[in-house]
C-alpha positions in Angstrom: 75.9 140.6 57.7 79.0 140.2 59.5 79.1 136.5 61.9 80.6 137.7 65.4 83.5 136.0 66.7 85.0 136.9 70.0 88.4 138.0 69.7 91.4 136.8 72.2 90.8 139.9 74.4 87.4 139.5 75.2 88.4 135.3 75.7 90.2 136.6 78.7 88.4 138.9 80.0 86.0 136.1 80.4 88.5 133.6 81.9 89.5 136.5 84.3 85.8 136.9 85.4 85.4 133.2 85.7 88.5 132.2 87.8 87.7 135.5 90.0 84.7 134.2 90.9 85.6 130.6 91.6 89.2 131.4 93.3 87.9 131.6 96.6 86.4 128.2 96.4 89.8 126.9 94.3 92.1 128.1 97.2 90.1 127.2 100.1 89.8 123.7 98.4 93.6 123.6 97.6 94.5 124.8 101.9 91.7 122.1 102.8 93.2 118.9 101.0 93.1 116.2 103.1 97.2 116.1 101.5 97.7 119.0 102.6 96.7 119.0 106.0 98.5 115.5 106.7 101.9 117.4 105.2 101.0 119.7 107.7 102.0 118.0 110.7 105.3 117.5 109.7 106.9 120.8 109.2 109.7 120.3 111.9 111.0 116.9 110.4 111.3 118.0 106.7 112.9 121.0 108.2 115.6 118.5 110.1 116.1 116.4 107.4 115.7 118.4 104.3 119.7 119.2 105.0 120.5 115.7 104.5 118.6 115.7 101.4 119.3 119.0 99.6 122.2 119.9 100.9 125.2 120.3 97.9 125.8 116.2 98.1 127.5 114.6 94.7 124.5 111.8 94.6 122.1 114.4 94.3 123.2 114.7 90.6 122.6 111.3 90.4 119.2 110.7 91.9 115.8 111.9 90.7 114.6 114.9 92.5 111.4 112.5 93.3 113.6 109.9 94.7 115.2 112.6 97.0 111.8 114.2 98.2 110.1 110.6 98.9 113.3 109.5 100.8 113.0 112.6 102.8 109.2 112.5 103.0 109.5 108.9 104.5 111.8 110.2 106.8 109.9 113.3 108.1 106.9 110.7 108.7 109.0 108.2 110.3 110.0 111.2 112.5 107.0 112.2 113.3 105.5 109.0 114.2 108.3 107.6 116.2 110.0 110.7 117.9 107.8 113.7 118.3 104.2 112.1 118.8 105.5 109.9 121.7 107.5 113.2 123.4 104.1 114.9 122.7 102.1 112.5 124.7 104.9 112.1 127.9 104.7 116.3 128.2 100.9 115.6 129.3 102.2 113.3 132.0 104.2 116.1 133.3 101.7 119.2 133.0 101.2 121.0 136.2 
């Protein structure tokens, strides 16, 4: 009698059937991270000063890629908290 072991194809065909059924659940977890939605606010500042960060700059070669992206994380916040959310409250004073 012949013992059965499952061979690599039929290992992921089962993977495939498993992460199918839970990607739904993966991605909407993933878009609904509390991370993510914070990060989500600040789309205009990292888009002002990512050219500061990334742009072809000799320290860049210097500096680890983390460094650069928390400098310009920091920056995007600082932004945000200090530039746009005060402008966003004064346009309600001026609704008509």
């Amino acid at each position: 009698m012949k013992k059965y072991t499952p061979s690599l194809t039929n290992t992921l065909i089962g993977f495939i059937v498993v992460i199918s059924i839970n990607i739904q659940n993966l991605w909407d977890w993933f878009l609904n991270f509390p991370l993510n939605n914070y990060i989500g606010k600040l789309p205009y500042g990292l888009y002002l000063w990512q050219q500061f960060f990334t742009a072809d700059r000799p320290y860049l070669h210097i500096l680890p890629v983390l460094l650069v992206l928390s400098t310009l994380l920091l920056c995007a916040l600082m932004s945000y908290y200090f530039i746009e959310r005060p402008f966003m409250k004064l346009k309600t004073k001026f609704e008509v």
